[in-house]
C-alpha positions, 0 to 999 in steps of 0.5 A: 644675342639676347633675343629668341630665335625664330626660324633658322635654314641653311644657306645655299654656296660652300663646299667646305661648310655653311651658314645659316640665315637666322630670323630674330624675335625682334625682327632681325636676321642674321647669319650664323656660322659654327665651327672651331675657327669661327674665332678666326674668321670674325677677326679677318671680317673686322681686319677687312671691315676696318680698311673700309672694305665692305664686309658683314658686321661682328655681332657675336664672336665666341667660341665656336659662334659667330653671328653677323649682320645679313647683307642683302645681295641681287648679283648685279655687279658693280666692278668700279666700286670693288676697284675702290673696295680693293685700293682700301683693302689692299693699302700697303703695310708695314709687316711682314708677309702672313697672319698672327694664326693658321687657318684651313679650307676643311681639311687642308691647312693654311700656314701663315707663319710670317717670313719678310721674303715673299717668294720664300712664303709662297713657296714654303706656306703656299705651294711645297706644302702639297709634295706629301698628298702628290704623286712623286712625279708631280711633287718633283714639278712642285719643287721645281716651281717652288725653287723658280719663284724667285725669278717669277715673283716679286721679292718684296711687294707692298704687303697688303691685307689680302681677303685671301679666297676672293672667288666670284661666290665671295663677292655680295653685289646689290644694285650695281654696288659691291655689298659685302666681301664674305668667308675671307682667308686674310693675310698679307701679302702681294694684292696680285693674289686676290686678282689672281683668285679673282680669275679662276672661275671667271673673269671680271671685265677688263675695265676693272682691271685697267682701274686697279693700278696693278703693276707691270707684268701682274699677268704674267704671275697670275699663274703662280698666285692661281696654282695654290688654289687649284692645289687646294682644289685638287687636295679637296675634291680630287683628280678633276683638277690635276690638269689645271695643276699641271697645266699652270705648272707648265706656263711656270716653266715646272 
């Protein structure tokens, strides 16, 4: 940045690694991430910045540095302006379903090779990709899932630009306006996703849903698009969270 630093501390939130806030010698303060797919996530902030979606501003991006702006935050929500920020996101593209590179959330990859049928992505990108860290009996009921979505899921939906880990941590509120979207894991895909994320530690009011426009039947898929995240969960911090894999699994008919 071409300025002294001041003061650096670590910012609180993340299981899968952090961000420091960092003070300049001119006054500013910024947030620093490190890490060997910071390149990635500095392109995936200017993918979403570029929509019109609110998101931090690149500063620095080489390397393993990123350096974006500070936004300031207060959590008071504002669900219709992250309706609006969404409609921008979510735009409809003509591309096909994935991104240019692979990401990870720590130690579990995240394949994004591109394929134009979307229940043939979500199941050999999103869900079939787990059988090898299962049990046997509960990799079957994956592959059962996986050979269901194409009765569960759209062929062919819009593909949109998704942030792609969308949980409440994610979404930077201030004075009843969404301030920022933060730590994306983008690609395009079904918006549903993202909404689907959205409600796996909570639940935004139905008002907001009812301004999103999503299409008949979004409900219903919900549990498909919300079991990979709990796989990831499962994956990552272990056993807790088999019974919302199984669970989900059931309302899948698997």
């Amino acid at each position: 940045m071409g300025v002294a630093v001041l003061d650096a501390r670590q910012l609180p939130g993340g299981d899968l690694g952090g961000a420091a806030l960092v003070t300049l010698a001119d006054g500013r303060a910024v947030v620093a991430k490190e890490g060997h797919l910071v390149d990635r996530e500095g392109a995936m902030l200017r993918a979403i910045a570029a929509t019109g979606a609110p998101a931090p501003k690149v500063l620095h991006c080489d390397g393993d540095l990123l350096v974006m702006e500070h936004v300031e935050a207060d959590g008071r929500a504002g669900w219709e302006s992250m309706a609006e920020a969404l409609r921008l996101l979510h735009a409809p593209q003509e591309c096909a379903y994935g991104w240019n590179a692979d990401y990870a959330f720590g130690s579990v990859t995240i394949s994004n090779d591109p394929l134009d049928d979307w229940p043939r992505f979500w199941a050999e990108r999103r869900v079939l990709p787990f059988c090898r860290h299962v049990d046997v009996a509960l990799a079957r009921r994956l592959e059962t899932a996986a050979a269901r979505l194409p009765d569960l899921l759209p062929a062919t939906p819009p593909s949109a630009l998704l942030h792609g880990d969308l949980w409440s941590g994610n979404v930077l509120f201030h004075q009843g306006q969404l301030a920022a979207l933060i730590d994306p894991a983008c690609y395009y895909g079904d918006r549903e996703v993202d909404f689907a994320m959205l409600q796996v530690f909570g639940s935004p009011p139905e008002t907001f849903f009812a301004a999103s426009g999503l299409a008949p039947g979004w409900r219903e898929r919900v549990p498909a698009y919300q079991l990979w995240p709990m796989l990831v969960h499962l994956r990552l911090f272990g056993n807790s969270y088999r019974g919302r894999v199984e669970s989900l699994l059931d309302v899948c008919g698997a």
